[in-house]
C-alpha positions as CSV (number, residue, x, y, z in Angstrom):
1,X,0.0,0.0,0.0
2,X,1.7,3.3,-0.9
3,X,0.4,6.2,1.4
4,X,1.2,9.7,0.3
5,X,3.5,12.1,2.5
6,X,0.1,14.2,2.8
7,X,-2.2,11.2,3.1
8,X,0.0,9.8,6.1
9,X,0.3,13.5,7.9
10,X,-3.5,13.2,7.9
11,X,-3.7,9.5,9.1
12,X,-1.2,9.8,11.9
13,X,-3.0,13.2,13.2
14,X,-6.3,11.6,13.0
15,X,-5.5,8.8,15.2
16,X,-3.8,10.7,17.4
17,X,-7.0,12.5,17.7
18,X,-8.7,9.4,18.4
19,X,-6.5,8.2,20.9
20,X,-6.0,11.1,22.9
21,X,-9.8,13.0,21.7
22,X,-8.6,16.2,20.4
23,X,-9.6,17.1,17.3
24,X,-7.2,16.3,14.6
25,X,-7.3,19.8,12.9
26,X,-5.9,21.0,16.6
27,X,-2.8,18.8,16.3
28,X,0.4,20.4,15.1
29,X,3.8,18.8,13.9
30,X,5.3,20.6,17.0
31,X,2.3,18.7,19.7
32,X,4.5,16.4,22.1
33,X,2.9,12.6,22.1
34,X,3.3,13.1,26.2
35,X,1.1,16.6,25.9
36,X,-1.6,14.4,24.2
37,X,-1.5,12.1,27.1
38,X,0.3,9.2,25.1
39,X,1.9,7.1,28.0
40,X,3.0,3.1,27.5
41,X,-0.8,2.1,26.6
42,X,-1.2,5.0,24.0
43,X,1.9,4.1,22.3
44,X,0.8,0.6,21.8
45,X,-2.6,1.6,20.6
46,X,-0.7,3.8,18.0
47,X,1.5,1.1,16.8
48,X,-1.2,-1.0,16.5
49,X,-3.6,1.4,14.7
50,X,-0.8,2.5,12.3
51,X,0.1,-1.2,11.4
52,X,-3.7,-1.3,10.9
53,X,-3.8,1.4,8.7
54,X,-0.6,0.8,7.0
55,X,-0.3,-2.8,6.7
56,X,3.3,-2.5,8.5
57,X,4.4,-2.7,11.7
58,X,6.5,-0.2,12.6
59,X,10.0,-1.6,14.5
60,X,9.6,-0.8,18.2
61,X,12.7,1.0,18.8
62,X,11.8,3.8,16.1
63,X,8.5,4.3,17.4
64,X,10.3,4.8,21.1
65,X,12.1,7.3,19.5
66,X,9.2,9.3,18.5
67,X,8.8,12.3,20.6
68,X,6.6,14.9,18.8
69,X,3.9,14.7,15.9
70,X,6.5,15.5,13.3
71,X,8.9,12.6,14.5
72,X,6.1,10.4,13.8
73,X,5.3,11.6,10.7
74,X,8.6,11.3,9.3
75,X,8.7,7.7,10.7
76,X,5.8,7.4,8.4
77,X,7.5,8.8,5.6
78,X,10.7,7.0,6.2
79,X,9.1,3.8,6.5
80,X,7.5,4.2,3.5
81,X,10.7,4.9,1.3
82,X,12.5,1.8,2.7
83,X,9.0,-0.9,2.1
């Protein structure tokens, strides 16, 4: 499934909003994961809505690394470039 860099900036913010129940439209690339109240059980939930969504898991240790909405967005987009 090829999602485009747009398509997957719209997809991640829209489960975040879904997660955390914000509107999606009120999530910015600069939003912190923890300042949507993402702890250990939000995390997973996003992992395994995106590999939902995606049709790819997404390895662990990146998604650790993801601090902000922009981090997880370019995760996305990375991802993408090396399926």
């Amino acid at each position: 499934m090829i999602i485009q860099a747009a398509d997957q900036q719209t997809m991640a913010r829209q489960i975040l909003g879904e997660i955390s129940g914000r509107a999606a439209d009120s999530i910015i690339a600069s939003t912190q994961l923890s300042d949507l109240g993402l702890d250990s059980l939000g995390r997973l939930t996003l992992a395994v809505l995106l590999e939902e969504r995606t049709g790819r898991p997404l390895p662990d240790h990146e998604l650790l690394s993801v601090r902000t909405v922009d981090d997880l967005e370019r995760l996305l987009t990375s991802s993408e470039r090396s399926a």
